[in-house]
C-alpha positions as CSV (number, residue, x, y, z in Angstrom):
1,X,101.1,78.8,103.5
2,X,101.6,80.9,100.8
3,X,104.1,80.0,98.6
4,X,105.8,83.0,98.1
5,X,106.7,83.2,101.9
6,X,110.1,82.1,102.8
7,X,111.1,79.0,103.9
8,X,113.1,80.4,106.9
9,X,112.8,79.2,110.4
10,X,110.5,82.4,111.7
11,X,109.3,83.0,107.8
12,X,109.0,86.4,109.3
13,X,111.5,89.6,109.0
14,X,114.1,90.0,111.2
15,X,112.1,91.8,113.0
16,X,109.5,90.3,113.2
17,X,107.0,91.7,111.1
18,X,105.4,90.4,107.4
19,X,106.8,86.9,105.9
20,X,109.5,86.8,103.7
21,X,109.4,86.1,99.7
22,X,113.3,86.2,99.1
23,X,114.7,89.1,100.4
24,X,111.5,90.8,100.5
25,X,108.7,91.1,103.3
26,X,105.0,89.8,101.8
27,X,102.5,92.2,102.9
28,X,99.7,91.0,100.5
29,X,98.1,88.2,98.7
30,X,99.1,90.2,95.3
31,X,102.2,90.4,94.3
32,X,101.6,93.3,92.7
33,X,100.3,95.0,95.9
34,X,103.2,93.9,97.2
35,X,105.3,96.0,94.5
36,X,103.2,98.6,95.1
37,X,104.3,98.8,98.9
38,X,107.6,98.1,97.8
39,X,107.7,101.5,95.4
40,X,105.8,103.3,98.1
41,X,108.6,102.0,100.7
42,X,111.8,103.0,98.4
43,X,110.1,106.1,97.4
44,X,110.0,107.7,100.9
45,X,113.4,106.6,102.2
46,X,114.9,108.9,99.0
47,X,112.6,111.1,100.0
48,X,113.4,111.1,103.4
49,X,117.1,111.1,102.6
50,X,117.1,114.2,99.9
51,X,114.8,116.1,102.5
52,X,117.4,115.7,105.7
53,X,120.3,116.5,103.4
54,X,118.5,119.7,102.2
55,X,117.7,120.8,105.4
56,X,121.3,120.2,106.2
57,X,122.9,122.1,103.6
58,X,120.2,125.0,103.4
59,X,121.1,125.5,107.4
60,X,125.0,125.5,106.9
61,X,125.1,127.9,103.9
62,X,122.6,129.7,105.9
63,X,124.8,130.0,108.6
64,X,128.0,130.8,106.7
65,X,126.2,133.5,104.9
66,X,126.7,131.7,101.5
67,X,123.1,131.1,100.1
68,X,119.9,133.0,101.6
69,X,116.7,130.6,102.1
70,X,115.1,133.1,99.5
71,X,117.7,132.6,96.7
72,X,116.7,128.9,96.1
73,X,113.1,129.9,95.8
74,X,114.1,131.8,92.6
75,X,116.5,129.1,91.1
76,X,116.3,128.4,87.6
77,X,118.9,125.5,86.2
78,X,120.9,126.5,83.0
79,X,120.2,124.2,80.1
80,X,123.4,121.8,81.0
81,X,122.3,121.8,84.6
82,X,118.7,120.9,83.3
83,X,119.5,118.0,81.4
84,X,121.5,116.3,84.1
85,X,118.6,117.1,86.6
86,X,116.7,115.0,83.6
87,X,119.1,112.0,83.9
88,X,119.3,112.0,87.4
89,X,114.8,112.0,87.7
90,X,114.9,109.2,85.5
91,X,116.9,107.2,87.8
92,X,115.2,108.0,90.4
93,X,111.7,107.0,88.6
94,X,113.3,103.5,87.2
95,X,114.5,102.7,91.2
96,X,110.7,103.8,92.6
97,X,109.2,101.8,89.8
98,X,111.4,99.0,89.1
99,X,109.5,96.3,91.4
100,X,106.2,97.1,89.7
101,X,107.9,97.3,86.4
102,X,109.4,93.4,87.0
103,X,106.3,92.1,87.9
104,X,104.3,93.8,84.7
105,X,106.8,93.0,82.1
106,X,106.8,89.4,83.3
107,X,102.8,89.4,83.0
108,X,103.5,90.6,79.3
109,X,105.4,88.5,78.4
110,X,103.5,85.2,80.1
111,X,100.7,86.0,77.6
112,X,102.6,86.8,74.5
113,X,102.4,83.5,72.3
114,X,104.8,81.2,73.6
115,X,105.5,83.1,76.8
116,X,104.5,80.3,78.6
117,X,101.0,81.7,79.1
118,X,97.6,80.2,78.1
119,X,97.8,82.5,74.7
């Protein structure tokens, strides 16, 4: 077995599905694959959240006659507004990324000279 699959009693996800390697289901040989499904997985459940909020809130304001469909298509952010829209995408880049990003900084630094690496 793979060493990076849990030691539980099913070695398998709650339900069922891929192994575990801590909290997290293996679905590859590569770790990095792995990360890669991981991003893939964290990027569409924002998604999926921001989309059924939008659709939400475009249909109420809709409805109350606040906001036409056609005014957002024309928004432009202010500079203040910009700059926190700029804070907020880089979270949301570090959260999508930060799986991949663990596993490439710890490859770094395993061949830097005394990193533990054969360097």
């Amino acid at each position: 077995m793979n060493n990076r699959h849990s030691a539980g009693p099913s070695g398998q996800t709650p339900e069922g599905g891929a192994p575990l390697a801590g909290n997290n289901p293996v679905y590859f040989k590569d770790p990095v694959q792995d990360a890669m499904m991981n991003m893939i997985l964290e990027l569409s459940a924002q998604l999926w959240v921001c989309v059924d909020r939008l659709y939400a809130l475009e249909d109420l304001l809709a409805r109350q006659g606040i906001v036409a469909a056609a005014s957002l298509d024309g928004y432009k952010p202010d500079a203040e507004r910009a700059a926190a829209l700029k804070i907020r995408r880089e979270r949301f880049t570090h959260d999508i990324l930060r799986d991949l990003k663990s596993l490439t900084e710890g490859a770094a630094a395993a061949t830097e000279p005394g990193g533990g690496g054969a360097g």
